[in-house]
DOKEFI-509204 format. One record per residue (C-alpha): residue in three letters; x, y, z; residue number from 1; chain. Coordinates in nm, 3 decimals. Each point is the difference from the previous one (the first is absolute). Layout:
N
NODE   type         u         v         w   seq   mol
NODE    ala         X         Y         Z   NUM     A
...
# end
This chain:
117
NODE   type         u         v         w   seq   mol
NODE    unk     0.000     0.000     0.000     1     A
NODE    unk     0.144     0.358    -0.067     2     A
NODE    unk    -0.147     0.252     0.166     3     A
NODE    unk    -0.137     0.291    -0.115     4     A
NODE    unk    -0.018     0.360     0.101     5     A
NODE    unk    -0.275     0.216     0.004     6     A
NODE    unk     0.188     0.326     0.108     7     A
NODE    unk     0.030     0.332    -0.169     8     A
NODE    unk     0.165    -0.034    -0.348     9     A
NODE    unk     0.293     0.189     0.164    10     A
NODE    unk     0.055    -0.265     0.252    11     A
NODE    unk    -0.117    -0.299    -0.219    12     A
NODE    unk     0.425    -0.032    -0.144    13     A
NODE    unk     0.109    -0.096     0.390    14     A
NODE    unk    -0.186    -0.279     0.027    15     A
NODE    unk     0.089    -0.326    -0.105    16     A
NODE    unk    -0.053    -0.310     0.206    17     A
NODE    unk    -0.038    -0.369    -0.033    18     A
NODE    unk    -0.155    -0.295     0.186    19     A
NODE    unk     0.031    -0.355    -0.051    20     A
NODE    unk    -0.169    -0.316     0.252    21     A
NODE    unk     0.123    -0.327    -0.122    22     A
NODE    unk    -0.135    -0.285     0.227    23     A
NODE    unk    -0.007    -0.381     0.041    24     A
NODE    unk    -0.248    -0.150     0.205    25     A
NODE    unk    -0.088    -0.324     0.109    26     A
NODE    unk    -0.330    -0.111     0.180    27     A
NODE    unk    -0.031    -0.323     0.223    28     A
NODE    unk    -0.326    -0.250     0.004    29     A
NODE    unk    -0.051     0.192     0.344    30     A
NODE    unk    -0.025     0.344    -0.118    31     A
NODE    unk     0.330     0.115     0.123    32     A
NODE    unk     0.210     0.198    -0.295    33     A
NODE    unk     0.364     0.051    -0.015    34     A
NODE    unk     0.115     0.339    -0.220    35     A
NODE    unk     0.323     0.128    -0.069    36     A
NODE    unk    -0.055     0.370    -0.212    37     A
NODE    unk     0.176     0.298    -0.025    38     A
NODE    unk    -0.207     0.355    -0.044    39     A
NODE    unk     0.312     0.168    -0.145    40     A
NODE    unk     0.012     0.379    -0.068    41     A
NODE    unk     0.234     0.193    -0.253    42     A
NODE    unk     0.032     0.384     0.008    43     A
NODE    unk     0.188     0.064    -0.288    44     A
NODE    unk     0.055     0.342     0.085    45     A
NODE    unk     0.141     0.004     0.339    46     A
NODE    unk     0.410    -0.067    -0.002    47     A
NODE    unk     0.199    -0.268     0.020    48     A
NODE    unk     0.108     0.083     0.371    49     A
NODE    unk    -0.358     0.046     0.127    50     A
NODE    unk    -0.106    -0.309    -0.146    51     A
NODE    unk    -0.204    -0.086    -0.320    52     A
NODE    unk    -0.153    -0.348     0.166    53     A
NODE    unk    -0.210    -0.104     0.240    54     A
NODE    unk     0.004    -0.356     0.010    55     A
NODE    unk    -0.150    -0.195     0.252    56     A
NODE    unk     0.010    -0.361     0.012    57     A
NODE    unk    -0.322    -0.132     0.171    58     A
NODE    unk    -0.115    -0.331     0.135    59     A
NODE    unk    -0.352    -0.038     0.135    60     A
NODE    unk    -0.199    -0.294     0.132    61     A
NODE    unk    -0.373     0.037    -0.002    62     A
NODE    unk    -0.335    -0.222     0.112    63     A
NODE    unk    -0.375    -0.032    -0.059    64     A
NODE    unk    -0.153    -0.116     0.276    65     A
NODE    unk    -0.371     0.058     0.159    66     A
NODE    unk    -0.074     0.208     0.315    67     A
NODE    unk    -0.355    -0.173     0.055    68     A
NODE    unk    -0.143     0.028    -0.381    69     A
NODE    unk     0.191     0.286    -0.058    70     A
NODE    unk     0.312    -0.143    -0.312    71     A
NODE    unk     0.320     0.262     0.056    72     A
NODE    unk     0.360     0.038    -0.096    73     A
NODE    unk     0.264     0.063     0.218    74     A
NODE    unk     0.357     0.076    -0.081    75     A
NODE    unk     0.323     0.086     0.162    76     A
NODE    unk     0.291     0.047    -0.208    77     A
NODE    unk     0.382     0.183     0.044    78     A
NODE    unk     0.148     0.222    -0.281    79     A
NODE    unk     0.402     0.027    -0.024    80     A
NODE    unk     0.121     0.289    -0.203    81     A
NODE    unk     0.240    -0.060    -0.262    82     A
NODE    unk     0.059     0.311    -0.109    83     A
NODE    unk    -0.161     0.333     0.088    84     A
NODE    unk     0.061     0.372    -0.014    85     A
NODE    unk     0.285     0.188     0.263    86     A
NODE    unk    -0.211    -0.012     0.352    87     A
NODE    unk    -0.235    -0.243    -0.106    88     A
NODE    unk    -0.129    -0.336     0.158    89     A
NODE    unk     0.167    -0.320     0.045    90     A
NODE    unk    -0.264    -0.239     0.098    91     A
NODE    unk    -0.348     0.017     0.044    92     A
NODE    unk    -0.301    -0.229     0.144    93     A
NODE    unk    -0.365    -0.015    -0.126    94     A
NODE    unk    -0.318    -0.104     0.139    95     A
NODE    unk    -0.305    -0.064    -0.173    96     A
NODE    unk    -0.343    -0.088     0.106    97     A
NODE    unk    -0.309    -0.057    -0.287    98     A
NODE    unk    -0.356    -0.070     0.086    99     A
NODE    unk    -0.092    -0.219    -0.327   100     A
NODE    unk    -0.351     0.049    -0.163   101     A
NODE    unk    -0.036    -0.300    -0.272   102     A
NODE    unk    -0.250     0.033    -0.265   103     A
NODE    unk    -0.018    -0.360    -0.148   104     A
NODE    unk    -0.140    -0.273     0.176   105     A
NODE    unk     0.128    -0.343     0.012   106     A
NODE    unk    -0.123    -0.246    -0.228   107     A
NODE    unk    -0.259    -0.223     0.045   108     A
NODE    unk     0.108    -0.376    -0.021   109     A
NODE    unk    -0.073    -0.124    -0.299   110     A
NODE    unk    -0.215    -0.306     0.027   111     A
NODE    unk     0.151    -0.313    -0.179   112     A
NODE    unk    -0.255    -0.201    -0.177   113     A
NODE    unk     0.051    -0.366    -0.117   114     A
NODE    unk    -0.091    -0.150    -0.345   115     A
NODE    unk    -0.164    -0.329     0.019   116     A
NODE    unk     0.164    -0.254    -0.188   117     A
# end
């Protein structure tokens, strides 16, 4: 995704940025998901010595599980920087918490008839 500016025509030329989220995830039989991403920045114009990147490298683990009928996702996962601008973070945690609202219900089971023979 680049982004775009919507400043004054004047300011529009200082502007250029850059974000890119690659991500592999896998998901048990249980619900639980493993991730690995990154939610990397680029600011092309800032200078070499303040930093161009922001790179964090993020691992996450999340669940669905029910609170009475209630289906939600949790998710905890830590962020180590790999690069970031002069002053910037080094690691990171995040915490996550979804109430899910599903639309589709299950399937009924379809009922298996025999042919006589």
């Amino acid at each position: 995704m680049i982004s775009r500016s919507i400043l004054t025509e004047e300011d529009r030329s200082r502007v250029s940025q850059m974000f890119i989220q690659p991500f592999i995830a896998y998901t048990t039989k249980t619900h639980t998901t493993f991730t690995i991403d990154t939610e990397s920045t680029a600011n092309w114009n800032a200078s070499s010595i303040d930093g161009k990147w922001t790179v964090p490298v993020i691992f996450q683990i999340s669940q669905i599980l029910k609170i009475g009928k209630q289906p939600i996702s949790i998710q905890i996962g830590g962020k180590y920087y790999a690069d970031s601008p002069r002053y910037g973070p080094d690691w990171g945690v995040r915490f996550n918490f979804t109430l899910l609202y599903p639309t589709a219900r299950p399937a009924a089971p379809v009922e298996r008839t025999g042919f006589a023979k």
